[in-house]
N, CA, C and O of each residue as an XYZ file, in Angstrom:
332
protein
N       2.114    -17.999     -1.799
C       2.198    -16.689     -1.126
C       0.986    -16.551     -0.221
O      -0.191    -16.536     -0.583
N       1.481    -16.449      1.058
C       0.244    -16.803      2.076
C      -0.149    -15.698      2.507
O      -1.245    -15.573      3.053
N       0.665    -14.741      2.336
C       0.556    -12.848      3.128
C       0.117    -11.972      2.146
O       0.804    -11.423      1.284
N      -1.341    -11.861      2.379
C      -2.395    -10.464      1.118
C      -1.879     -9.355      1.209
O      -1.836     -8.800      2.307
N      -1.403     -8.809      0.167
C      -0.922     -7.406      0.159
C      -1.812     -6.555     -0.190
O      -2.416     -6.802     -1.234
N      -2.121     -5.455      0.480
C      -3.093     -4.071      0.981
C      -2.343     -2.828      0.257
O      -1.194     -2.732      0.688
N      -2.600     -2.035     -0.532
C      -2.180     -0.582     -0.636
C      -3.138      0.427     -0.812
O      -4.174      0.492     -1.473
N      -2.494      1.271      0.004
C      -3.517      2.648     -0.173
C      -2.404      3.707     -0.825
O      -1.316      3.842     -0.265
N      -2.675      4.327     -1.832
C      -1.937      4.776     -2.770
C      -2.968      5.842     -3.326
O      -4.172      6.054     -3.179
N      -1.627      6.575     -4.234
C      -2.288      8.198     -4.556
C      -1.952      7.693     -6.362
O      -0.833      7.221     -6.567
N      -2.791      7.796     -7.413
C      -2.823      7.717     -8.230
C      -0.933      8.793     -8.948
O      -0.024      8.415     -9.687
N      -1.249     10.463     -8.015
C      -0.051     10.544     -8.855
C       1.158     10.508     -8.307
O       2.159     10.791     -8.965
N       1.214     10.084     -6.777
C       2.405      9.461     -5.840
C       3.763      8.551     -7.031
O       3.478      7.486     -7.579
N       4.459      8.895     -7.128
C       5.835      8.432     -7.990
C       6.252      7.268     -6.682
O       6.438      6.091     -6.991
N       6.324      7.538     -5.814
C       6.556      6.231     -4.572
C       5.774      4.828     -4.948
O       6.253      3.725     -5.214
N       4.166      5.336     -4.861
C       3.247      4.046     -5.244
C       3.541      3.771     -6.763
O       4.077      2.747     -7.185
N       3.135      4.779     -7.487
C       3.816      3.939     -9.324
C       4.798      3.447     -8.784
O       4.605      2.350     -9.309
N       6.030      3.220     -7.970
C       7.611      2.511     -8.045
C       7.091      0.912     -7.020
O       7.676     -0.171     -6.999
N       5.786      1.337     -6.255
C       5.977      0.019     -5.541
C       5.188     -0.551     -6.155
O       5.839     -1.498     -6.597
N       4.184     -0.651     -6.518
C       3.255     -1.381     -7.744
C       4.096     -1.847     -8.855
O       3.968     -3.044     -9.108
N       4.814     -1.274     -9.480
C       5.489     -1.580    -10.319
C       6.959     -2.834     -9.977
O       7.614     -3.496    -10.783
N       7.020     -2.778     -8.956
C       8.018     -3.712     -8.168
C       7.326     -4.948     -7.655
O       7.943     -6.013     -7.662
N       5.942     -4.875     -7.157
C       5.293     -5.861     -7.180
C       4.686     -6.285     -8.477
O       4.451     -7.493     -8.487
N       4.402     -5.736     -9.436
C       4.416     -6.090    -10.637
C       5.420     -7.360    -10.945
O       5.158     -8.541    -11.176
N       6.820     -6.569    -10.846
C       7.892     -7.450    -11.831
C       8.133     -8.406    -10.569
O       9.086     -9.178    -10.675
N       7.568     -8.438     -9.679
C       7.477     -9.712     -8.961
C       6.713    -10.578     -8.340
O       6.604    -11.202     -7.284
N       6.077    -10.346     -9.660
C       4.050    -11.011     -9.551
C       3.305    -11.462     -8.452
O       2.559    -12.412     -8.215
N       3.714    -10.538     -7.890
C       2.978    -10.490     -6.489
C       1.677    -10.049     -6.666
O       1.586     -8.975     -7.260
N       0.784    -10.505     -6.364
C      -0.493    -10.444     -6.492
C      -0.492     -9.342     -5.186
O       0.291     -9.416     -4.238
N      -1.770     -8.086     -5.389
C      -1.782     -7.150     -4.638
C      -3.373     -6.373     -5.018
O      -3.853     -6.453     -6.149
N      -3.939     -5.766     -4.082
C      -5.329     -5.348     -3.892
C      -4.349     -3.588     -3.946
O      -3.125     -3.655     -3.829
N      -4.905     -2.395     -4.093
C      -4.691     -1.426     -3.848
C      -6.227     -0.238     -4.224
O      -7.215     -0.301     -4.955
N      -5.723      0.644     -3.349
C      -6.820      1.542     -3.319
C      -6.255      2.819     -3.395
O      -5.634      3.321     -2.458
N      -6.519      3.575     -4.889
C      -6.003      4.992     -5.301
C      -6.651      6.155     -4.254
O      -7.415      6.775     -4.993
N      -6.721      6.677     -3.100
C      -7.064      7.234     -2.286
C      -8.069      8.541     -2.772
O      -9.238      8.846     -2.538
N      -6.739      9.253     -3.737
C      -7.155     10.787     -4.323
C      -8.286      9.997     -5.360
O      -8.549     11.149     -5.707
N      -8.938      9.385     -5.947
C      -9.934      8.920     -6.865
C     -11.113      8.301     -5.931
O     -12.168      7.980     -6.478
N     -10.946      8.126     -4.503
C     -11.845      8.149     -4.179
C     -13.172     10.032     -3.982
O     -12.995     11.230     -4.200
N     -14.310      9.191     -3.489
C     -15.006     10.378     -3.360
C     -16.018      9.954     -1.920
O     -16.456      8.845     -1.612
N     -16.208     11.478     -1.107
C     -17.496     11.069     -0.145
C     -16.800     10.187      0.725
O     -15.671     10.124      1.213
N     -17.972      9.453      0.759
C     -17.632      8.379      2.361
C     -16.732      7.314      2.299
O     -16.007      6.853      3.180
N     -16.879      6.995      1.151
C     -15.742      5.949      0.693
C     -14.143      6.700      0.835
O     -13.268      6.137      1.492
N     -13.984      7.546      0.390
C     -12.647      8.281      1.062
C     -12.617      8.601      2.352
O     -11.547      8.487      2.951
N     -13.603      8.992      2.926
C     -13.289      9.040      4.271
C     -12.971      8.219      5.389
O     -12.381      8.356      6.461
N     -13.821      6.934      4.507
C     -13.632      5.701      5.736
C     -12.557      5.056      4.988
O     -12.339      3.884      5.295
N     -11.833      5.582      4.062
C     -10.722      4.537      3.766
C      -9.540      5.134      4.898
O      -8.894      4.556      5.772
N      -9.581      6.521      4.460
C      -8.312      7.504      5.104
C      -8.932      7.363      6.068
O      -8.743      8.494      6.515
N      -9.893      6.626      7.210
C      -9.668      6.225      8.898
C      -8.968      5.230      9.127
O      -8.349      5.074     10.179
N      -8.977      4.118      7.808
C      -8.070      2.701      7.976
C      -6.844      3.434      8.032
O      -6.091      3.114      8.951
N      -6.442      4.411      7.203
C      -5.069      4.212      7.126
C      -4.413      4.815      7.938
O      -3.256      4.532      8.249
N      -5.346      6.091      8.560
C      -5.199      6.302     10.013
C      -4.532      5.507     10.909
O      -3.563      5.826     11.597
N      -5.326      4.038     10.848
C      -5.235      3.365     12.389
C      -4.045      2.639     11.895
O      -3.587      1.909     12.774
N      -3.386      2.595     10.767
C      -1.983      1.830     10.355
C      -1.136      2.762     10.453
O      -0.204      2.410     11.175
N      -1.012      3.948      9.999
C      -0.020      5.312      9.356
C      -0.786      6.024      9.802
O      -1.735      6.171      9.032
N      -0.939      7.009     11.407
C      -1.050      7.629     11.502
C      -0.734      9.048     11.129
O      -1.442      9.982     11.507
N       0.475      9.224     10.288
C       1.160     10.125      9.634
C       0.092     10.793      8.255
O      -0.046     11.909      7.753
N      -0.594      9.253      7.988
C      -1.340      9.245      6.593
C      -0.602      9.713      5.459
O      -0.960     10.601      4.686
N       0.719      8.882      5.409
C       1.340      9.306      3.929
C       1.071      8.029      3.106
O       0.230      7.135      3.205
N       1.798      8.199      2.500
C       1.656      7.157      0.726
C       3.205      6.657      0.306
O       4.285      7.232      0.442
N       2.861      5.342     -0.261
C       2.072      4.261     -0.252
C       2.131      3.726      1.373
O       3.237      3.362      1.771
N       1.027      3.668      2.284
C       0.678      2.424      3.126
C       0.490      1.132      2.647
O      -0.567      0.954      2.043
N       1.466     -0.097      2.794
C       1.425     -0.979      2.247
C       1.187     -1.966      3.638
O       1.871     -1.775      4.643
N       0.482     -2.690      3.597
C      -0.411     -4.105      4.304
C       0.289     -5.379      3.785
O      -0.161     -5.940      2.786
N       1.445     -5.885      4.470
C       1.418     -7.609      4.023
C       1.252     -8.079      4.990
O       2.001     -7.727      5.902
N       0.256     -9.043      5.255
C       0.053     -9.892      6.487
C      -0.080     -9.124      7.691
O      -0.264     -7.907      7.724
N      -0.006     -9.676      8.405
C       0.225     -8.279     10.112
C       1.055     -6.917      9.738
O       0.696     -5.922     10.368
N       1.954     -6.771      8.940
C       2.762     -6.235      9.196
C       2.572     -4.793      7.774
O       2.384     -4.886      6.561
N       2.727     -3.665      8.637
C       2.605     -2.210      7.872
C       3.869     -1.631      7.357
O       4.957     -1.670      7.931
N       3.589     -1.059      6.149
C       5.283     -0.770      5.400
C       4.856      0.638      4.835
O       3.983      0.869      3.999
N       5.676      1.516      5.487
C       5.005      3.209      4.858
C       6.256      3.719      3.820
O       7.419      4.061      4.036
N       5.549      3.615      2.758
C       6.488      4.146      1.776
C       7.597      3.197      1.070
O       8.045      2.280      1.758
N       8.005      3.335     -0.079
C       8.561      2.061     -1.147
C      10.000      2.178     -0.156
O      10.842      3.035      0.110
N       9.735      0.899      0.160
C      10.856      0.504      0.868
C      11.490     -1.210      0.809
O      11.520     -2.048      1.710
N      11.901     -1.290     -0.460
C      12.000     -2.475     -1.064
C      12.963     -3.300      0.062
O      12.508     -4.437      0.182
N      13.659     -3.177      0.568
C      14.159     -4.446      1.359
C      12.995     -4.780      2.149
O      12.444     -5.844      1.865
N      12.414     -3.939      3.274
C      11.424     -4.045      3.943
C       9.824     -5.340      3.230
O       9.230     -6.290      3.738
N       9.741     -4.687      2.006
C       8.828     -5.112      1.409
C       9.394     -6.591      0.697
O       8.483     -7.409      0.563
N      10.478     -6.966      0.317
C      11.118     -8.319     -0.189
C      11.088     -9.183      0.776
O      10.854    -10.384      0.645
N      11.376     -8.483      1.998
C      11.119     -9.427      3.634
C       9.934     -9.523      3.855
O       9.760    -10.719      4.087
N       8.911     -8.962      3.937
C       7.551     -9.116      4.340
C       7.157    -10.313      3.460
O       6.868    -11.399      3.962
N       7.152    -10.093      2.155
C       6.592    -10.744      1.206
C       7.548    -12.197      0.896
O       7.332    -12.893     -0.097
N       8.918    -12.606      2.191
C       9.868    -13.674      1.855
C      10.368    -13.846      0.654
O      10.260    -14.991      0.215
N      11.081    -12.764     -0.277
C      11.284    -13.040     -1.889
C      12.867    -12.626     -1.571
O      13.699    -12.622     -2.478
């Protein structure tokens, strides 16, 4: 698996629990960042990244390779990730 998967996610977002959990049962290895548990500057400069991907700034922003996926959108995300 050559494409790093990125999430910026809300700890109580039911979308991100469903896509974590989907990359879970398809051991996809994945980095994520609970947004609302950040604090200070570290939240602020995260929510500018996700800005410059999802200008909308909703949840889950998901990162595979080049390519940005807003919100559990499992075909989208089975294609990105070639599964």
């Amino acid at each position: 698996m050559e494409n790093k998967v990125k999430m910026y996610t809300l700890s109580t977002c039911s979308h991100c629990k469903a896509t974590k959990k989907f990359l879970d049962d398809c051991n996809v290895a994945y980095e994520f960042d609970d947004v609302d548990l950040l604090e200070g500057e570290e939240r602020a400069a995260i929510l500018e990244d996700v800005k410059k991907l999802n200008p909308r700034c909703s949840f889950p922003t998901i990162v595979i390779g080049d390519r940005v996926i807003v919100g559990f959108k499992e075909a989208e995300i089975r294609e990105a990730l070639g599964l």
